[in-house]
C-alpha positions in Angstrom: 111.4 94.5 93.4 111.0 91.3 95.1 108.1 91.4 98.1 108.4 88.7 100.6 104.9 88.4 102.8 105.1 86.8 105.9 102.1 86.2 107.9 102.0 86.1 112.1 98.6 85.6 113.5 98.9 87.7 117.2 97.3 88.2 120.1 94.0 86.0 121.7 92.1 87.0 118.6 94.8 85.3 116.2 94.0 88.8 113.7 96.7 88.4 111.2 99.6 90.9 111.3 101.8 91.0 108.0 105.4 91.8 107.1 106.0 92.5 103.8 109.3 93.5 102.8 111.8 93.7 99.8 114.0 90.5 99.7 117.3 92.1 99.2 116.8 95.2 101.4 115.1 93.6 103.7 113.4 96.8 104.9 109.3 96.8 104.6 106.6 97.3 106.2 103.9 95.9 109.3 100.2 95.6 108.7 97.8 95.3 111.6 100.1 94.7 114.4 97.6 93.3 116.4 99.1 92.3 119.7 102.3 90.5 121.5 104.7 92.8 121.0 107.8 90.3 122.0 106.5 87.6 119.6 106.2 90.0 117.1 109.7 91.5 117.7 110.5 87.7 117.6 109.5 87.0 114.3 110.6 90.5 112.6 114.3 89.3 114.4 114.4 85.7 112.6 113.6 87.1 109.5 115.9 90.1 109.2 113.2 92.4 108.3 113.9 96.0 109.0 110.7 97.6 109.7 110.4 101.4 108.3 106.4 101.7 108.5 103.0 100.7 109.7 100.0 100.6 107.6 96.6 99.7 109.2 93.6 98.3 107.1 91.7 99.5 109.7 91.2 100.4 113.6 89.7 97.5 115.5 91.5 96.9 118.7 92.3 93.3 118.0 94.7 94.4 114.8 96.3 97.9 116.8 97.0 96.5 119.8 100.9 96.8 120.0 101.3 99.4 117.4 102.4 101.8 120.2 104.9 99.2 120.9 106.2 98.8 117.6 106.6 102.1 116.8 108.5 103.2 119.6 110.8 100.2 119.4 111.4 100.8 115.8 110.5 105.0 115.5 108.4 104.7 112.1 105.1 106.2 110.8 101.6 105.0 111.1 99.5 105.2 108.0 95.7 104.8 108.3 92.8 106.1 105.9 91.5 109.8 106.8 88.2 108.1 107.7 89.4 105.8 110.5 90.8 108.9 112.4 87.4 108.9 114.8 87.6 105.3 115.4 91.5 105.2 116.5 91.0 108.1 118.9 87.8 106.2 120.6 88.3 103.3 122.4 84.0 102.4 122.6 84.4 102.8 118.3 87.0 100.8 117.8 86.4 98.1 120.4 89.9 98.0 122.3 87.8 99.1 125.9 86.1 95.4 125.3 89.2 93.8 124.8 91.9 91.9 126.3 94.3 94.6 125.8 92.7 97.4 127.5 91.3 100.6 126.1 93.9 102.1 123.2 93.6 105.5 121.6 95.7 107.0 119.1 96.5 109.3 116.2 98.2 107.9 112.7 101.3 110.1 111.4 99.8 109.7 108.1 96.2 109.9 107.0 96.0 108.8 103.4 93.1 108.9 100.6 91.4 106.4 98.2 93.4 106.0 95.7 96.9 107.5 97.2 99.9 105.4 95.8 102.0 105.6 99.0 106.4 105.9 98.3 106.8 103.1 100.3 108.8 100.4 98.7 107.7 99.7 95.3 104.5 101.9 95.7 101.3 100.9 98.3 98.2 102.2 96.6 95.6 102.8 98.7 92.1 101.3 98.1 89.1 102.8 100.2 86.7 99.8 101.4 84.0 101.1 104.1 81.8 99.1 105.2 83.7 96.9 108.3 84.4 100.5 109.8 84.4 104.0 108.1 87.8 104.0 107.1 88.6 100.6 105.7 90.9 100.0 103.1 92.9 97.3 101.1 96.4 97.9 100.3 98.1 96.7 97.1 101.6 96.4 96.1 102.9 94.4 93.0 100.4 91.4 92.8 99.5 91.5 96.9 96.6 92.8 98.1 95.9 93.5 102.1 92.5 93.5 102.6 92.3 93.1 106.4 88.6 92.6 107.9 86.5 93.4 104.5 87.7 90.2 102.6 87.8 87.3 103.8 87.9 83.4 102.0 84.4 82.5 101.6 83.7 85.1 104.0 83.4 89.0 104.4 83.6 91.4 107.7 80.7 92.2 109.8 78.5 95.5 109.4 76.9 96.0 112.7 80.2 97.4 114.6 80.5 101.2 115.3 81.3 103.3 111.8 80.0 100.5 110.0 78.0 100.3 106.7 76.0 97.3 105.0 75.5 99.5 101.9 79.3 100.8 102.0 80.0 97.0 102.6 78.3 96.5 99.2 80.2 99.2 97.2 83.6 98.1 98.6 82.8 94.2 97.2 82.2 95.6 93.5 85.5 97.6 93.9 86.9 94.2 94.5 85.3 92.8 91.7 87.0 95.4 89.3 90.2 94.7 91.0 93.1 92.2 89.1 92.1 88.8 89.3 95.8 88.1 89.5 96.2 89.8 92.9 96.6 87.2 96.2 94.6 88.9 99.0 95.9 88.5 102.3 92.8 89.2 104.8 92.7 89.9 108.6 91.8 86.6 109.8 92.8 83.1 108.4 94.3 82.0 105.3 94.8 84.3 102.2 93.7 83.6 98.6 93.9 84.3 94.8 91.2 87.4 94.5 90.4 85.1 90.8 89.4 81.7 92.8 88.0 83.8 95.5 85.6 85.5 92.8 84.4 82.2 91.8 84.0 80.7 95.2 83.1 83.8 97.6 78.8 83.4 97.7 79.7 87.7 98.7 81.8 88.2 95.7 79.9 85.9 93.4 76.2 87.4 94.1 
């Protein structure tokens, strides 16, 4: 299977949203649809994608803020980690009250484990990374990794937001560092990386 990744910074906060889908198919899934649904609908439009799920690295009100949007307009699951389920139904925890989008509360279809190898597409497996919030996670497929707001190039996500965890923060960056160097990581903000340059370049992943 061949997995196209398109990346479409959204909303005032720029948090990246990505669609990843199967180049013959075309159907794939959202990650962190973040905000401005019309753009977003835009974008999914000009690229012929046909959207059958939603997976969310995590909570935070700057990558969920059109997910209701999205899927009404397209009727597909939300997937989230079991341990994000507190922050998604409080808007204080996961920010959105504080944000330009208003407060914004909601329940996942789908609350998966570490380690769960989702049917979706080729296989998403799940990778538990607390430590930005409770219920984190990186999702991997082929040689793409989605680590929204715990990886970052040269950077890392911030540990002193509601659910998080320094020390989790800690234990997620050495699951990294057993991860395939070969995987391309695709964070929540900016540009993406090879997880093997990031390794040697990343003061976080390097220490």
């Amino acid at each position: 299977m061949d997995i196209q990744v398109t990346r479409v910074p959204l909303g005032v906060y720029q948090a990246n949203c990505f669609l990843a889908y199967d180049k013959d198919t075309k159907e794939g899934f959202i990650v962190d649809p973040g905000g401005d649904a019309p753009y977003l609908d835009t974008v999914i439009e000009e690229h012929g994608m046909v959207p059958k799920w939603i997976l969310l690295t995590h909570g935070h009100g700057d990558h969920i803020g059109c997910v209701p949007e999205i899927k009404k307009k397209y009727d597909i699951p939300i997937f989230a980690h079991e341990d994000e389920k507190e922050l998604l139904n409080n808007a204080n925890f996961n920010l959105s009250n504080t944000m330009i989008t208003g407060a914004l509360t909601f329940d996942a279809d789908y609350y998966c484990k570490d380690n769960e190898v989702l049917p979706i597409l080729s296989g998403v497996k799940v990778i538990h990374t607390p430590g930005h919030t409770a219920g984190s996670v990186c999702f991997a497929i082929e040689d793409k990794l989605f680590t929204g707001d715990t990886l970052f190039v040269s950077s890392i996500g911030r540990t002193d937001l509601p659910t998080a965890s320094a020390s989790a923060m800690e234990m997620s960056l050495d699951t990294i560092k057993r991860l395939d160097p070969n995987y391309f990581f695709y964070p929540g903000h900016g540009p993406g990386n090879s997880l093997a340059r990031e390794m040697k370049t990343n003061p976080f992943l390097r220490a």
